[in-house]
ZADO-6830 format. One record per residue: x, y, z of N, C-alpha, C, O in turn. Coordinates in steps of 0.02 Angstrom, whole numbers, plus 50000, padded with zeros to 5 digits. Layout:
REM residues N
X, Y, Z, X, Y, Z, X, Y, Z, X, Y, Z
...
END
This chain:
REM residues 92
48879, 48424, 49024, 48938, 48431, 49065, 48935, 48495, 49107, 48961, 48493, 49163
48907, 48551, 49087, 48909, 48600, 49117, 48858, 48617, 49166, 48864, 48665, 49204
48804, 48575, 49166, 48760, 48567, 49221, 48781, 48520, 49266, 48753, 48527, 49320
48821, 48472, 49264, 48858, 48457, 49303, 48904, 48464, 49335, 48921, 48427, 49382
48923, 48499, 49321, 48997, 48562, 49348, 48953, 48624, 49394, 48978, 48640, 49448
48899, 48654, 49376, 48838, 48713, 49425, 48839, 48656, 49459, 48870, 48666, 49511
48817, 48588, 49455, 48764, 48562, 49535, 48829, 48578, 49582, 48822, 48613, 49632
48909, 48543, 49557, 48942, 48529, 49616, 48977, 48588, 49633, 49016, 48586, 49680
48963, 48656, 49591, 48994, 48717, 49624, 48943, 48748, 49650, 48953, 48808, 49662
48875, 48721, 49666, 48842, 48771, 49702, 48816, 48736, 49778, 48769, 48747, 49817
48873, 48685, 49776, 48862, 48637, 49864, 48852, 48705, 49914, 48796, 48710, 49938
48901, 48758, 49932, 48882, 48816, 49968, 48835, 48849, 49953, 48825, 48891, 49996
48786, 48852, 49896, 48731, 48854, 49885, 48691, 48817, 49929, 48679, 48841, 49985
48670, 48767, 49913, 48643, 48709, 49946, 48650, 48699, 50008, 48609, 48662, 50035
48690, 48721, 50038, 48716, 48710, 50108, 48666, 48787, 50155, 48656, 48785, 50216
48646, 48840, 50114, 48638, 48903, 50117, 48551, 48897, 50131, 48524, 48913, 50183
48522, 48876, 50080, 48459, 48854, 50063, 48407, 48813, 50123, 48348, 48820, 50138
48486, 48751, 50159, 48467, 48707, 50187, 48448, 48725, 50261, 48408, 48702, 50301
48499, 48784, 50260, 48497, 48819, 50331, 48450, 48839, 50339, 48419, 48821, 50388
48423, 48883, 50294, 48356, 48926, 50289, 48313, 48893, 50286, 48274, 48913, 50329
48283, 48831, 50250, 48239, 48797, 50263, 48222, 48772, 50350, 48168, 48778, 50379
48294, 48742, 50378, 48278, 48687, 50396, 48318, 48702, 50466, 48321, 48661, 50512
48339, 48747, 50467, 48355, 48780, 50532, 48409, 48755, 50575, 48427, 48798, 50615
48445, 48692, 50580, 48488, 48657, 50595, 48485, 48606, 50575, 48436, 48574, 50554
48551, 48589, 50580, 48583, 48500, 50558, 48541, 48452, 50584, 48516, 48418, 50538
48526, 48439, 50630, 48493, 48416, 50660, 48400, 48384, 50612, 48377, 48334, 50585
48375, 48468, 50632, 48298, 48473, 50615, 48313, 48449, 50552, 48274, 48406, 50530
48383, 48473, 50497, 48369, 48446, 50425, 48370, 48374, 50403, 48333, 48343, 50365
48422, 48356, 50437, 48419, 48276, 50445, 48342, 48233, 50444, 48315, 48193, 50405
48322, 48265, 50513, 48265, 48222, 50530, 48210, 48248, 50464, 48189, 48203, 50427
48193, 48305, 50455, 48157, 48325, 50397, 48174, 48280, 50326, 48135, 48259, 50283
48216, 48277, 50330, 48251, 48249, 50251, 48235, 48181, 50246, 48207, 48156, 50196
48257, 48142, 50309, 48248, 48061, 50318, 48167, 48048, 50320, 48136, 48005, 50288
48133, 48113, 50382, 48074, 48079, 50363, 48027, 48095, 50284, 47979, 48061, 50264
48056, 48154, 50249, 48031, 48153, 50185, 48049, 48099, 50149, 48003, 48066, 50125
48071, 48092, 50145, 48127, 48023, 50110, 48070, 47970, 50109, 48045, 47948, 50057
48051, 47951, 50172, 48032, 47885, 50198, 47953, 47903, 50174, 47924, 47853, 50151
47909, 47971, 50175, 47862, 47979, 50147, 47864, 47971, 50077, 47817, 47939, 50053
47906, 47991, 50038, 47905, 47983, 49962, 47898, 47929, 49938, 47852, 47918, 49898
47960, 47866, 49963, 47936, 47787, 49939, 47874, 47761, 49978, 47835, 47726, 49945
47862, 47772, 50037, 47779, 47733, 50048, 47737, 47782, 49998, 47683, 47757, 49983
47746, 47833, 49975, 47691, 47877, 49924, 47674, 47851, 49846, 47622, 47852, 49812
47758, 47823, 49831, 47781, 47803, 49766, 47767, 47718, 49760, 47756, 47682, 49711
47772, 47706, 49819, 47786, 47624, 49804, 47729, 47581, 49843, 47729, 47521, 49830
47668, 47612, 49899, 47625, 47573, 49915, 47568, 47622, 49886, 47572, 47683, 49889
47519, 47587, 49858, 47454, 47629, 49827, 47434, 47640, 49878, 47453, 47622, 49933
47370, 47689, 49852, 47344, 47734, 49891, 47275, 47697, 49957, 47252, 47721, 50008
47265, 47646, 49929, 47216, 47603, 49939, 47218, 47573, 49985, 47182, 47569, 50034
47286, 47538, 49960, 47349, 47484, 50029, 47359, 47526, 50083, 47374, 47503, 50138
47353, 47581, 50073, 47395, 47638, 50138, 47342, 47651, 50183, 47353, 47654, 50244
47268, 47660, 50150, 47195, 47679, 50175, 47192, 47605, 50212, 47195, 47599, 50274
47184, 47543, 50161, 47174, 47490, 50231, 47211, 47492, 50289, 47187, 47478, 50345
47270, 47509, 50279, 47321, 47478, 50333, 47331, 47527, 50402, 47361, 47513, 50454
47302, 47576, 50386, 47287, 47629, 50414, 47358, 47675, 50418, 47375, 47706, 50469
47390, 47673, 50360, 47475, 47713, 50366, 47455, 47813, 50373, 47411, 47844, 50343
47500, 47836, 50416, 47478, 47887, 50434, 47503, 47941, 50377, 47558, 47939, 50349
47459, 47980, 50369, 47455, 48039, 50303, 47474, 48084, 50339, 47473, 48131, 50299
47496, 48111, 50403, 47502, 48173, 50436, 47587, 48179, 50408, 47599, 48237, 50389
47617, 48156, 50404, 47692, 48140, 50395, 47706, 48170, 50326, 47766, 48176, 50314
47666, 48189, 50282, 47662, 48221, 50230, 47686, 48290, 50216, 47723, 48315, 50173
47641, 48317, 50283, 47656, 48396, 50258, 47741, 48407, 50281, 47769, 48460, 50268
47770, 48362, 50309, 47843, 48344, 50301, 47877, 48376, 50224, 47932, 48401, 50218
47817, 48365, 50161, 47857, 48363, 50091, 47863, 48431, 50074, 47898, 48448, 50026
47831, 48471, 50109, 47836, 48525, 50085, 47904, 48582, 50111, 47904, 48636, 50082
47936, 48574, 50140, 48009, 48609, 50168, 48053, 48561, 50112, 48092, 48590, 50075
48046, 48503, 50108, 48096, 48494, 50055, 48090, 48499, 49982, 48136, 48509, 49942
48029, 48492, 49969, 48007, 48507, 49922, 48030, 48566, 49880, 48047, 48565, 49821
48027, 48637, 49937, 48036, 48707, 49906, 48115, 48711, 49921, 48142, 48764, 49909
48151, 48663, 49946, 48226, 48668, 49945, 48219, 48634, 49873, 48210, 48680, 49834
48219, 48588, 49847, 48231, 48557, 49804, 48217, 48591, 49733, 48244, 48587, 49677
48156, 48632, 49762, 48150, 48692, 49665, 48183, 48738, 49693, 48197, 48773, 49644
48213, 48772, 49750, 48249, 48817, 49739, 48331, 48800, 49716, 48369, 48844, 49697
48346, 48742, 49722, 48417, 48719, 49706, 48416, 48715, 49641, 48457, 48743, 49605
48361, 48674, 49618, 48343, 48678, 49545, 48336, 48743, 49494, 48345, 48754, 49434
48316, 48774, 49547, 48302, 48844, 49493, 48362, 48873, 49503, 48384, 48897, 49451
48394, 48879, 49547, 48482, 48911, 49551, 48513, 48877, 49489, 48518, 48911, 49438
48530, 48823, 49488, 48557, 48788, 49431, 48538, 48817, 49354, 48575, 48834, 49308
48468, 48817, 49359, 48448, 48814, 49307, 48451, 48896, 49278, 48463, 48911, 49219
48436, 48944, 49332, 48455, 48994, 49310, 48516, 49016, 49271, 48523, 49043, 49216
48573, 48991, 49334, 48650, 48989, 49314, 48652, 48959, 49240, 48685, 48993, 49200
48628, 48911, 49219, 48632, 48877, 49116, 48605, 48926, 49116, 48650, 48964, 49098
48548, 48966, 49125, 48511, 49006, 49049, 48565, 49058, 49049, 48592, 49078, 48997
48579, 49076, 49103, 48633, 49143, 49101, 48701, 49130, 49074, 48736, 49173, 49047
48714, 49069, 49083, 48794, 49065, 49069, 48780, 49048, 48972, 48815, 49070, 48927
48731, 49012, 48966, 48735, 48997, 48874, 48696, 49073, 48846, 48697, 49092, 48787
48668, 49105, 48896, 48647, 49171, 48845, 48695, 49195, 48841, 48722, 49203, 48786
48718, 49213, 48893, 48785, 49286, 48879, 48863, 49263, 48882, 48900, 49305, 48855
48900, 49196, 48914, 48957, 49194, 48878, 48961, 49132, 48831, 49016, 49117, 48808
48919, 49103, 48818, 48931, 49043, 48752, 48876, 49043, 48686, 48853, 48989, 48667
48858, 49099, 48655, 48842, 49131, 48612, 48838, 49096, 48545, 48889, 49096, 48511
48778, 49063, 48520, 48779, 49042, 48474, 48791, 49081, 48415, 48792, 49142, 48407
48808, 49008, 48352, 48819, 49084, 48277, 48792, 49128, 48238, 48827, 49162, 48201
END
């Protein structure tokens, strides 16, 4: 419950991160949609199918701006639990 309560209080987080990555609404959008669209052809057509068909691999290095948004949101969160159960919810 309480990692669920950090994701949705750190949306101005996230909103912060996104800027910095991704430089405008705009560029993030298109970054995001086309990562998006690289991840399921990555996840869902083999590697083999993609080589015959000739699907383009340049669209890739796309994963990497969201990628390092996505562990840095993660690691915010995750920081926020180690800190909040070390020092105010104190086991016996």
């Amino acid at each position: 419950m309480l990692v669920i309560v950090l994701i949705v209080l750190n949306v101005p987080v996230y909103l912060f991160f996104g800027w910095l990555a991704f430089d405008s609404k705009q560029g993030a959008a298109d970054t995001f949609l086309d990562t998006l669209v690289a991840i399921v052809k990555m996840i869902l057509v083999p590697y083999y199918v993609r080589l015959l068909l000739n699907m383009d691999t340049e669209g890739s290095w796309g994963l990497f701006p969201i990628a390092g948004f996505l562990c840095a949101c993660g690691l915010v969160v995750w920081g926020e639990y180690a800190l909040i159960v070390r020092f105010l919810l104190p086991g016996p």
